[in-house]
Structures are given as C-alpha cells and as structure tokens.
C-alpha positions in Angstrom: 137.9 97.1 64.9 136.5 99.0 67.3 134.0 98.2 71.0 132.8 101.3 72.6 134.6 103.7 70.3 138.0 101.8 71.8 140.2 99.1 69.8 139.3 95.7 70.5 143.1 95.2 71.2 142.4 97.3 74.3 139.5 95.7 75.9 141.2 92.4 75.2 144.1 93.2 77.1 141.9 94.4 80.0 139.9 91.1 80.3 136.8 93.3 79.3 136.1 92.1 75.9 133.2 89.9 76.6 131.6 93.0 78.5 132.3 95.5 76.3 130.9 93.5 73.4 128.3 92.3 74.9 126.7 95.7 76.3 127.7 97.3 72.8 126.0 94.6 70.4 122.5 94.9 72.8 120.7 97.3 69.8 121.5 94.3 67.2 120.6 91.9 69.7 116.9 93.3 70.2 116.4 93.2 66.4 117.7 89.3 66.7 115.0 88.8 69.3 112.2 90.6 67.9 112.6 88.6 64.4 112.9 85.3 66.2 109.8 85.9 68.2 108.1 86.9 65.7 108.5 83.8 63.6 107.1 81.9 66.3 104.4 84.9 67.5 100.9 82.8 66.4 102.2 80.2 68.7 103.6 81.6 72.0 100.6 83.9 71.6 98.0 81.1 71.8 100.3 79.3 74.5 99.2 82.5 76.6 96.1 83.1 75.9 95.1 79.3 76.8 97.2 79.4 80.2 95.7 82.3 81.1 92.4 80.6 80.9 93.5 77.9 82.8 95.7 79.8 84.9 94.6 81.9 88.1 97.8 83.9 88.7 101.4 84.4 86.7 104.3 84.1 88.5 107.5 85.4 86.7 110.7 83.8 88.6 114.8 84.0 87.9 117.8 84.3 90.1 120.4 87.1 90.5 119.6 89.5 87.5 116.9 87.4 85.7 114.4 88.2 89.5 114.9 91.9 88.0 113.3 90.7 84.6 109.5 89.9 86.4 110.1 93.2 88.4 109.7 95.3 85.4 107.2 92.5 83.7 104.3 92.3 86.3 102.1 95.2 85.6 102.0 94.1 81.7 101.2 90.6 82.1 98.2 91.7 84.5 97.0 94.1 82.2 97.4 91.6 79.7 95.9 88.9 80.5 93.7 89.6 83.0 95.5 87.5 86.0 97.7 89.0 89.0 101.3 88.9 88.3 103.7 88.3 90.6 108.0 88.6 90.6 109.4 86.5 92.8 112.8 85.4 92.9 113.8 81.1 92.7 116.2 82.5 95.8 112.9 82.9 98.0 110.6 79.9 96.1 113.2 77.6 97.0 113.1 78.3 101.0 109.3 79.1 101.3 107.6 76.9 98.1 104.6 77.5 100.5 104.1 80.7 100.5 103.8 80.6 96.2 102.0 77.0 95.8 99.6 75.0 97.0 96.2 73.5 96.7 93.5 75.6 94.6 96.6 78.1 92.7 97.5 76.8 89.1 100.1 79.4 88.3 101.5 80.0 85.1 105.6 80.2 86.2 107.2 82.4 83.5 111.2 81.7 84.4 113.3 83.4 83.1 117.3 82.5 83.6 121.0 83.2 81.4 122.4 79.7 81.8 119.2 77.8 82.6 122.1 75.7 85.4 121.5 78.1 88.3 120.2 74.7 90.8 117.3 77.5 92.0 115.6 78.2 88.8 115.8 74.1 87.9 114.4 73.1 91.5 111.5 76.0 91.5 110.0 74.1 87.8 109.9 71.3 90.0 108.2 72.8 93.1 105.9 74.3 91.0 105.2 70.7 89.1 104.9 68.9 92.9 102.4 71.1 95.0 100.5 72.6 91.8 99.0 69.6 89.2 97.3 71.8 86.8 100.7 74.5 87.0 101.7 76.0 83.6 105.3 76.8 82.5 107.0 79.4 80.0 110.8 79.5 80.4 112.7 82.4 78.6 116.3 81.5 77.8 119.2 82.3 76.6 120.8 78.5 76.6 118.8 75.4 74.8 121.4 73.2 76.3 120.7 74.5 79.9 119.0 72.1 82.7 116.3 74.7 82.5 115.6 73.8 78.6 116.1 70.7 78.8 114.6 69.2 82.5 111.5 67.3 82.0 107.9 68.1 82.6 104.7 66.5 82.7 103.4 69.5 83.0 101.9 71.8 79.8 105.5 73.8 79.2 106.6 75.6 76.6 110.3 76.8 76.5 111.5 80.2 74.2 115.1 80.5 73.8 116.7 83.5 72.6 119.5 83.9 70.0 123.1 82.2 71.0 124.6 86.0 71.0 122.1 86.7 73.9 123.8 84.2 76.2 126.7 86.4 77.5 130.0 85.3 78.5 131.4 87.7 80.9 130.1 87.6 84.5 127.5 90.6 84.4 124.6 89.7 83.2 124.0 92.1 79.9 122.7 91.5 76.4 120.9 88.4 78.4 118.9 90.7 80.9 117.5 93.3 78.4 117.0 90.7 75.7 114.8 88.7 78.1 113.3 91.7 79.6 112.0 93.0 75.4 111.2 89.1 75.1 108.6 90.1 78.1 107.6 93.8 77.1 107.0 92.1 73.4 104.6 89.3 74.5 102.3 91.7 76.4 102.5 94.3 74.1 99.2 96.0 72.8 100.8 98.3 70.5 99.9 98.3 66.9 103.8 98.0 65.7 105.1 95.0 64.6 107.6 93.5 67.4 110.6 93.8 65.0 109.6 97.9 64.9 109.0 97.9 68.2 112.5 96.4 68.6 113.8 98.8 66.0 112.5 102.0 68.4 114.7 100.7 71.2 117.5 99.8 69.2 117.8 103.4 68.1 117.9 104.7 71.4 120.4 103.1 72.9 122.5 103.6 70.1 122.1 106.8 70.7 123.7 106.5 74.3 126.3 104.4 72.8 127.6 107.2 70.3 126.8 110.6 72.3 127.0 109.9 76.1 129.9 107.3 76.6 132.3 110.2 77.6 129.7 111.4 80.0 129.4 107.8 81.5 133.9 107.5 81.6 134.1 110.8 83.9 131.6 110.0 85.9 133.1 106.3 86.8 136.4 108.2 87.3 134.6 110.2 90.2 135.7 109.0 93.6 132.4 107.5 95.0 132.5 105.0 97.2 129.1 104.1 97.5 126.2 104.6 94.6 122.6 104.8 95.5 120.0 104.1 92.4 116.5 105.2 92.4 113.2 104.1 90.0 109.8 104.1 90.6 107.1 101.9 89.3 108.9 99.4 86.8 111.5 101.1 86.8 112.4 100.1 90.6 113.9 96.7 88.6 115.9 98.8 86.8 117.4 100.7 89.8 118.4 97.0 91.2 120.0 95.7 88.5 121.7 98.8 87.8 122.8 98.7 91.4 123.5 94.7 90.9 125.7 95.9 88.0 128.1 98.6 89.6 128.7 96.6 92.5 129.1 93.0 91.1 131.6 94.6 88.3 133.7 96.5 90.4 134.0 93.5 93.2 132.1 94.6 96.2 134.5 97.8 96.7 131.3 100.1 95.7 128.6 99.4 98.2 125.3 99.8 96.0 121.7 100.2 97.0 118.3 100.4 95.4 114.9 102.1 96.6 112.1 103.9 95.2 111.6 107.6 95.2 109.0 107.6 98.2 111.6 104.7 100.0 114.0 106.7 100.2 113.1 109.2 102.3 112.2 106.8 104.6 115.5 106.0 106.5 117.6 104.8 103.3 118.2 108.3 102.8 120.4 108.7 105.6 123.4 106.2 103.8 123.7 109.7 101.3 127.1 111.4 102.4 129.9 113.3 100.0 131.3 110.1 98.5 127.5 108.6 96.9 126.8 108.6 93.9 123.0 109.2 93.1 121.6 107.9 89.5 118.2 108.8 89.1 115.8 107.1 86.7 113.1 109.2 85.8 109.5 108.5 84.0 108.1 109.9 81.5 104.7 109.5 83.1 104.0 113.2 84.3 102.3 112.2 87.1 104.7 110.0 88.7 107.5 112.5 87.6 105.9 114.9 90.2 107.2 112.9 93.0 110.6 111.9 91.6 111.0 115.7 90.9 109.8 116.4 94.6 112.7 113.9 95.7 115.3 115.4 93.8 114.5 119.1 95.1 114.7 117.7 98.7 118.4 116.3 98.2 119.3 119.7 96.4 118.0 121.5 99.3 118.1 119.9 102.7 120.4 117.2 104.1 123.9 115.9 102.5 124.2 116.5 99.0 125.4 113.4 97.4 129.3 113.7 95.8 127.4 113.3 91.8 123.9 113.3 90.7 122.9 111.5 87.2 119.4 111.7 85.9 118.3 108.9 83.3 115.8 109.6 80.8 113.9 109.1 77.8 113.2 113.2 77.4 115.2 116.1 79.5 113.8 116.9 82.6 114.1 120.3 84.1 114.8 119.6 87.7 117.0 120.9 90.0 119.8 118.9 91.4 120.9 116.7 88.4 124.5 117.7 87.9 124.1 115.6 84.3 121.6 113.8 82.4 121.5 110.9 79.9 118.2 111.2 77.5 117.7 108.7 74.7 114.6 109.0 73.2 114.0 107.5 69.8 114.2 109.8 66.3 111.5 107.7 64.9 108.6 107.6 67.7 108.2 108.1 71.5 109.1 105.0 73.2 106.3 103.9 75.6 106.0 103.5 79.0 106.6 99.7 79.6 109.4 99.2 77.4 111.5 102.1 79.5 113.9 99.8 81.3 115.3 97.7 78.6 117.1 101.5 77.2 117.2 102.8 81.0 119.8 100.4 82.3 122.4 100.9 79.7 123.8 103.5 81.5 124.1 101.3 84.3 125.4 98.7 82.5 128.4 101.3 81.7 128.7 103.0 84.7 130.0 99.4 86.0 132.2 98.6 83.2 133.8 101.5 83.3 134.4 101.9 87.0 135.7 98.4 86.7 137.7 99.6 84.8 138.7 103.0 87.1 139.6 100.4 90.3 142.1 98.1 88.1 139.9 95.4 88.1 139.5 92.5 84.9 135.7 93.3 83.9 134.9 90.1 82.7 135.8 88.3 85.3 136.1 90.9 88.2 135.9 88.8 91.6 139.4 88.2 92.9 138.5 86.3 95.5 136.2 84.4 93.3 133.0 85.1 95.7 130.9 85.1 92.5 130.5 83.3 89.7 128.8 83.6 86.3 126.6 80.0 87.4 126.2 79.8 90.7 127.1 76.1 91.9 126.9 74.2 95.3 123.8 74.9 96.4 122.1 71.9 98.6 118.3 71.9 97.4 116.1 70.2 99.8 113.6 67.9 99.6 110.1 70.0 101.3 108.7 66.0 102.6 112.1 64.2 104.1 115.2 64.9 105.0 117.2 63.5 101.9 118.5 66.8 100.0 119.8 66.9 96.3 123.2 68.5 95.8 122.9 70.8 92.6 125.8 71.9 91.5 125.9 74.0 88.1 124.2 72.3 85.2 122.7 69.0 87.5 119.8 68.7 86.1 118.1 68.2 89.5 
C-alpha cells in the first residue's frame, strides 16, 4: 500500500506515517465532514441563527494552528450573520480576558481546538462564561472525549465534533485544521450546492495536487533555504501562517518561517529576503486583489535581493513575473469560490514541511528533538482574573 505515491513501509520507517497519512487522506476527510454536518445541518443552522439574534459579536478562538482557523473564518460569519467577527487566539484571551469581555458584549465564542486539552482553549469557555452571562458557545472538535467537549456550561452551548479520522496523531496539525476550517466555510456558506458537493469540489482539487505536483513540492524541500517567507492576503493571510507554522514546526526550528501580507511586506519585513529564503506566494483569484499581489511579485523580481526560490499557489495560473514554479489546483467540475480558498491552499504547505522534514533527517511525526513542542501543550498555570490562587492545567485537566 502506498502514502504519497511512496510504500507505507517507507514512511513507517521514517516516523512519518501519521503525517503522511494524515495530509494524504484530507480529500476523504472533507467528504466525512460535509456528510456528518449535513445530518445535523437543520440543527446547527437554527443554533446560529438564534445566537446571532441574541448575540452582538462572534468571536472565533483556538490555540497554535486552530487561531489560524477564525483568521480565514471572520469575513464569512459577518457576512453571514450580520454581527462583527472577530479571530482571536485563547493565547491572548487568557492574559487580557478584558480586552474581549465584559459588561454589555454577549459574544457568541466559536472555539475551535484538535485535542480540546490545550489548558487555554478550556480556561477561555470559562472566561467567556464568568464576565459575559448571556455569552453563547459553538466548539468545533476533533475529540468528544476532550476537556473542551466535555467541560460544563451553564451557558446555551452547543458542541460539533468532527469524524475520529480528523483528530490527527502526528504533531502538525493537518487533516484537523482544514477539516475544521470547511466545518466553518460550510456553515456560512450561501451557495446553492449541497455541503457534501461543496465538499466534493474541494476534495477534487487537492487530489489533484496530491497526484500531479508532489515531485514539484520534493525538489523544492531539497533546495537549500534556510529561512521561508509566506505571503496571503485577505483570508488567505491564515493560510500564509499556518503554512509558515507548518515548515517551521516540522523541520524543528532549523527553518526560521515568517508570515505577512502582500502590502506588509514591503514595509520592513521585506528586508529578512536574502539568497537562502524561500518565498511561497498565495495568490487570489479575486482580480482586484491579484493586482497588488502581482505588483509585489514584480518588485522582488526587479529591485532588491531576489529570494533563493519563488512558489506561487493558486487555484488558476497566473502570468506574473518572478514565480520560478506554480502549484494550481482548480476543480474539473466547478470554480471553487473565494471563501473556501485556504482549505486547498495550504496543502502545499502542509508538504513543503513534511518533506523538508524529511530533507534535514528529522522523524516527521514527532520532529522536536529537544522536545520543545508537543502535540498538547501541558503546564501551563491559568490564573484566577479576582485572587491570587491560579489553577495548574496541565493537558486534559478539565480546568
């Protein structure tokens, strides 16, 4: 049997299987999701519609890789329901509740987390619950048994968890992150397909990628970068993070990774481009914006230090100057709209890690040597926001 057109004998022996599977299996994945929320669409549908009657802004939360899943989120849910939507990570709720909650906001908190254990996501319900009575929660998981899932509320709550194949096992976050990002993309969707075609679209494209551009992906990994730099505008700017989360997480810190915008860039971040970056580009398809991310990439052709590599990430080919390669993966069936971009755009990314991983002799699914990182993060102190008594929450306290 074969991962990634490679044995599974191979990946095993690597430590890489988890990942490899994991990042392969995403197109069967989506269809997983789209079924099982579609069986309970009526539902979760009126769930939303009520809080955002009751609600005066959405707040869409998660640690790590999940903070990445309200970055690409927001502009749906305010166009569809009507309230301002807001990504915030648990990291910053957790140290400034204050500048989130408080008297006269009744958010609905989307969180959305892998595990449900990380003690940020668990102790940001309860913020929410403690300086907002009337708050709202939806929590998007991939684990029922988590202490997300399972904490306690007296608060209106209503939890969605994903299919068991969604909650990876290998370190980098994966079939979890896109899976939770469609989840999101689905429920604001205003498109007359079904969520199971919708799904189907996707699916399509990235198995596209996975058969025709994982060659592409392998030689560039075996480049000698030292440093990657990942750009996205719009909702694609959470794409550009993760991807930059991805590459640097899998291959242990030994590839520094950054993420801006197209505009950003040019403002200072720029000047970390030398001979040894790598430059991944994801573009729009929205002509408009593609006038600017064009503009960017002339600039870096023309003037300054020209990156070592140049990858453009798209769902149509661009003609631009300055991509030494591009990735497209538009759909045979139908054009693949705007919102639902990232969950196909970050496949690339998802490779480019694994692979380079790979390149630097390093065990994918558990790359860390010194064991900095963690799939759960554990050990860290939550305290109280009225005494000075703090509750220890380790991984899976429910705290």
């Amino acid at each position: 049997m074969t991962v990634l057109d490679l044995p599974e004998s191979y990946w095993l022996e690597k430590n890489a299987l988890h990942t490899a599977r994991e990042i392969a299996s995403q197109p069967a994945l989506w269809r997983q999701t789209a079924a099982l929320l579609s069986q309970q669409k009526q539902e979760l549908e009126g769930f939303l519609k009520t809080a955002a009657q009751q609600c005066t802004v959405i707040l869409l939360t998660g640690a790590g890789t999940s903070a990445f899943v309200g970055r690409s989120l927001a502009p749906a849910f305010t166009r569809a329901t009507g309230l301002p939507a807001r990504a915030a990570a648990t990291t910053d709720i957790v140290t400034h509740p204050h500048h989130y909650f408080g008297p006269g906001i009744v958010p609905l908190v989307i969180s959305f987390a892998r595990s449900g254990n990380s003690p940020e996501s668990v102790a940001t319900v309860q913020l929410a619950d403690q300086l907002c009575p009337q708050c709202v929660h939806l929590i998007i998981t991939c684990n029922a048994q988590g202490a997300l899932a399972q904490a306690g509320s007296g608060h209106r709550r209503r939890v969605f968890t994903l299919p068991p194949a969604a909650n990876d096992q290998g370190l980098a976050m994966t079939g979890s992150y896109t899976s939770m990002l469609l989840t999101g993309m689905l429920l604001t969707s205003a498109d007359g397909q079904s969520w199971p075609a919708l799904a189907q679209t996707l699916a399509d494209a990235a198995t596209g990628i996975l058969q025709n551009d994982l060659s592409l992906i392998r030689s560039v990994a075996r480049k000698d970068f030292r440093r990657a730099i990942f750009l996205g505008s719009g909702i694609l700017s959470g794409t550009a993070a993760e991807a930059a989360l991805k590459l640097q997480e899998l291959t242990d810190g030994r590839i520094i990774c950054q993420a801006d915008t197209y505009l950003g860039l040019r403002h200072g971040p720029r000047a970390a481009v030398d001979e040894t970056t790598l430059m991944v580009y994801f573009l729009n398809s929205d002509p408009y914006v593609l006038q600017y991310e064009k503009d960017l990439l002339h600039d870096m052709h023309t003037g300054g230090r020209r990156p070592l590599f140049s990858l453009g990430i798209s769902p149509q080919p661009v003609p631009a100057e300055g991509l030494d390669a591009q990735i497209n993966f538009s759909s045979n069936n139908s054009t693949i709209a705007a919102d639902f971009l990232p969950v196909c755009s970050i496949l690339p990314g998802q490779l480019l890690g694994l692979y380079k991983s790979l390149e630097l002799g390093l065990r994918p699914d558990t790359p860390s040597e010194s064991g900095a990182i963690s799939r759960v993060v554990s050990g860290v102190t939550i305290y109280s926001i009225h005494d000075n008594h703090s509750m220890r929450g380790a991984a899976g306290e429910n705290i």
